[in-house]
Structures are given as C-alpha cells and as structure tokens.
N, C-alpha and C positions, 0 to 999 in steps of 0.2 A: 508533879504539878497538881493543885486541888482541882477537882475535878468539878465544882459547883460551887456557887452560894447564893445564898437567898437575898434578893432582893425585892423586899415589898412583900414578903412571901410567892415570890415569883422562883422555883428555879431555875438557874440559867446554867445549861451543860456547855463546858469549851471543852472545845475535841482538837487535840494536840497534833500533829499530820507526823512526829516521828514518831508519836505512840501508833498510830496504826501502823506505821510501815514496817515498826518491830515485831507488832504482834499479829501480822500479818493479814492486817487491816480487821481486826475481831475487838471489839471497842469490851468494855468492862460489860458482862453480863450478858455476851453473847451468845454463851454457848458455842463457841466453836463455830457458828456458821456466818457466813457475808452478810453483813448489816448495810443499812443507806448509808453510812458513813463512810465505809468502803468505798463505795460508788462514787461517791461526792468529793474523798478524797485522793481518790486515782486521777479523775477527771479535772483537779484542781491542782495535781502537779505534774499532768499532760500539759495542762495550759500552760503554767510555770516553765517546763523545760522547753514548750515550744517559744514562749517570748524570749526566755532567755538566749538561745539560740538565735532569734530572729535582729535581737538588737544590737547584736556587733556586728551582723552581718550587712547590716541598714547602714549603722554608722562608718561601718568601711567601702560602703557604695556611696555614700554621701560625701566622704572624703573623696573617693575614686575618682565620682565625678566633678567633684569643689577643683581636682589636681587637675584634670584635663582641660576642664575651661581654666583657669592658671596657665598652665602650659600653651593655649589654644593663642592666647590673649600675648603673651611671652615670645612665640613662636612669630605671631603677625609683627608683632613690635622690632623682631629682629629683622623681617625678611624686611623690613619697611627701609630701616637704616643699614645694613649690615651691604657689606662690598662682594663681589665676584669677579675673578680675574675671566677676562674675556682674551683671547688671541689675535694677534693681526689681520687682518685678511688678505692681504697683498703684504710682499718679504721679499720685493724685488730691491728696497733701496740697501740692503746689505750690502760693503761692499765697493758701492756706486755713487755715483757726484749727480747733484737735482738742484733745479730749480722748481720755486712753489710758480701760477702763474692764475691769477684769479680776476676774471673777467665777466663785465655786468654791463648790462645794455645801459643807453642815455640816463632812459626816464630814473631808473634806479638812481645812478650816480646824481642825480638833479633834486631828487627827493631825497636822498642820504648825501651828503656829500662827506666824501672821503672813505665810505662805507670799502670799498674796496683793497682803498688800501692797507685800511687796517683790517679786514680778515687774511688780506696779504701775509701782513707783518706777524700776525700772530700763529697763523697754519705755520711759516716758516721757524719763531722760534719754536715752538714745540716740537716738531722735527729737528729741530739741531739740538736742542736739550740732551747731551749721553746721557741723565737718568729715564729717559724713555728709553734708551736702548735700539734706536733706529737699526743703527752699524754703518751709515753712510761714511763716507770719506772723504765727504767736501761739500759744501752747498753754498751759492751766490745768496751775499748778506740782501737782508730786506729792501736797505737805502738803494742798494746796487741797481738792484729788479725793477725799482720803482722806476730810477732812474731812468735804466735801460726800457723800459716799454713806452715810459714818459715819450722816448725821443724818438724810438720808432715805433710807433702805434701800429704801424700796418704787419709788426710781427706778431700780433696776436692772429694771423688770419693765414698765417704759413703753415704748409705741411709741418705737423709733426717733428717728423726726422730734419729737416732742414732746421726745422726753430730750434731743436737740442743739437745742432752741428753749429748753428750760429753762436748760443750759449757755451757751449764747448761742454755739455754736461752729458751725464749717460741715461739722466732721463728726466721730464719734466711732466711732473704733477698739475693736472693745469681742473681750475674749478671757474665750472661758468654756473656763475649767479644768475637763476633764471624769476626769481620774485623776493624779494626784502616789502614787507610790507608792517605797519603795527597796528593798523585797525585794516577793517572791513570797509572796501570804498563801499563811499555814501552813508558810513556812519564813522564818524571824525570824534564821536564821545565816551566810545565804549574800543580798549582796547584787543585786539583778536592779531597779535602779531607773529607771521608765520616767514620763515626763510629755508629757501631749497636752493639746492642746486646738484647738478652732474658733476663729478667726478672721477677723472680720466686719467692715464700715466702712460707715456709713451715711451719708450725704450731704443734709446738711440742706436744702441748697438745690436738690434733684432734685425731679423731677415725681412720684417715686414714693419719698419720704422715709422709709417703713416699710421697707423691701426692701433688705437687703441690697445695694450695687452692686460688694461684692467679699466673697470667701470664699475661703480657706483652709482644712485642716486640719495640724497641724504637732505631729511624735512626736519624743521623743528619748529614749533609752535611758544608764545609767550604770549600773557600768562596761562597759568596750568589751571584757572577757574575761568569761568567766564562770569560775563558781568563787572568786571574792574574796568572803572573808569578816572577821566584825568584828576579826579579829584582825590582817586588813592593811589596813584601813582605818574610819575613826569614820564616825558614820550621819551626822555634819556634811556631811564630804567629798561625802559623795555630794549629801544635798539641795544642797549650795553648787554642784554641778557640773551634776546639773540643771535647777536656775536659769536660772545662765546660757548651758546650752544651748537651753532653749526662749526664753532671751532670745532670744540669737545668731537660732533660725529666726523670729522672730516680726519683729524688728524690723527684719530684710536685707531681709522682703516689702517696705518699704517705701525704700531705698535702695541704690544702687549699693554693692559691696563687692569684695575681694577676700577670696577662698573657697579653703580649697585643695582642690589637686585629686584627691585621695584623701580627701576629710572623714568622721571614722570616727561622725560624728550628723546 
C-alpha cells in the first residue's frame, strides 16, 4: 500500500491496521520499539471486536424479544377462542329414566311469558341428545311434562320421592327459577339482564328419596358490556341469550363438554 502523498504539500500518513498487526504493531521506521500507532491501533480493533460481538447479540435479543411479545399476543388469541373439555359434575343419569322440571314464581312467568317452558324444552333436549353422552335410558318428551304439570300444578310442591314415583322415573332434575330479569328495575333503557336459578336431582330410588342428592346454583348475566341499550339491541335478543345461557350451565352439570377457556357466562 503507499504509504503517503502530498497534498497541497501537505503529507498525509495512512496507517494500514494489517500492516501493524503483521509487524507487530512497529509502523516503518520505528526501530523496533511501540509507537502511538500501536496504541491507537490495538484500541481501534478492541473496539471493532467488541461491536462486532455486541451486534448479533443485540440483534438476537431483539428478535428474542420481537418472538415473545408474538407468541404473548398468539398465546392470548388462543386462550381467547380455543375450547376445553370440562367433566360432568353429577353422572347419576347413567343408566336411569328423568324428568327435567323447571319451575318459576308468578311475577316471572307474567314478565316472561312462556319463559319456563321453554328452558323446560330446551334443558330436556340437551339431555336427550346421545351426542352429549348422558347414558340415560328413558326421559318423558318435553309436550309430555308440560302437559302433565299443566294439569296438575300442585305436583310441583310434592316430596321428591313421591313426584318421581308419580312420574314413574328414577330421578327428576327439577330447576327453580328464582330471577329472569333483562334490565335493572327502575332503569327500563339500559339493558343488565341476569338469570339464576337452583338446581336439584332427586333420586327416586335412594334410601333418602326427599333429599336432594345433588345441588347446584347457576347465574348468568346478558350482555357481557354494560351500557347497551334498546337502541342497540331488542329486549328479544337478550331474553333469547339468556336462555340459552342458563341452558348451556344447567345442562353441562350433567355431561362432558367442551367449554371455552375464557367463557364470558
């Protein structure tokens, strides 16, 4: 490499960094001994090996961390939508013959009308449905049930064990509706619509036929925001969604399902 040239009558020395590191950092006319170019050029390829170093290891923390928030972002997305199988909690109907029997004070039935009988109808078919997997071996049709409580009302108010010996069945699922509501009284324009009820099964063929041998209670709320009002949605919508979400917890107590995993009821 030349080692100068005049500009201006100016020289100008360039100091080449593999000529020193061959000549063991002794620049032309040193004599043998450590000149400032040495020093200038040890210190200039410290710093070289140190960036060098430092920037793939910057650029693979940079991806590192680009991958985790990705993955963070990926991860909530699925838990958001993605299913989970949940298990029965009661596994008495295997087996066994039921009736569903779902019962709701006046005021309800007067502010909802029919409300009753169709969480009736619907708890019933989902129970009968074989892809749930009940295992029952018999259950009185919906028309049946209605009928039959139709005409005698005062069996909603029998023991237990007497009202599944009248039925003829080995147990009866019985859900008392204790609030259907789809706003908040005293505010008729913003809906807040909430339904619970208790949930019971009696076991006709138990040693202790009055008694309860399984209980529940199960809430669910519409809509999942607050602040929707009649002018973004009809008061249908909501009872319709109600419904079927106290269908949904009523009738999972009783078979395997897949649930997801964020469930906003």
């Amino acid at each position: 490499m030349d080692r100068g040239s005049n500009r201006g009558g100016v020289g100008v020395q360039v100091v080449d960094l593999a000529d020193l590191i061959d000549t063991g950092g002794r620049g032309e006319g040193s004599g043998g001994n450590d000149g400032p170019e040495r020093t200038r050029a040890m210190a200039m390829i410290t710093r070289f090996q140190t960036k060098r170093w430092m920037l793939p290891s910057a650029l693979a923390l940079m991806a590192s961390t680009a991958g985790c928030q990705l993955f963070g972002v990926l991860g909530t997305a699925y838990e958001e939508s993605a299913d989970h199988l949940v298990r029965a909690q009661y596994e008495g109907l295997k087996g066994k013959t039921y009736a569903v029997l779902v019962v709701s004070d006046r005021g309800i039935e007067a502010d909802f009308p029919g409300v009753t009988a169709e969480i009736t109808a619907r708890i019933n078919e989902r129970l009968a449905d074989p892809a749930n997997g009940v295992g029952a071996t018999g259950h009185i049709q919906s028309k049946d049930l209605l009928k039959y409580f139709f005409n005698h009302p005062e069996s909603t108010t029998k023991p237990g064990g007497k009202l599944a010996e009248d039925l003829g069945v080995d147990r009866v699922i019985r859900v008392d509706l204790y609030e259907f509501r789809v706003n908040d009284p005293g505010n008729q324009y913003v809906w807040e619509g909430v339904a619970a009820a208790s949930v019971g099964v009696i076991e006709g063929d138990s040693i202790t036929p009055d008694e309860n041998a399984f209980r529940s209670t199960q809430r669910v709320a519409f809509p999942d925001k607050s602040g929707i009002t009649q002018t973004d949605l009809a008061g249908q919508v909501v009872m319709s969604a109600l419904v079927k979400r106290l269908t949904d917890r009523v009738a999972w107590l009783f078979h395997d399902h897949q649930e997801p995993i964020r469930i906003t009821y």
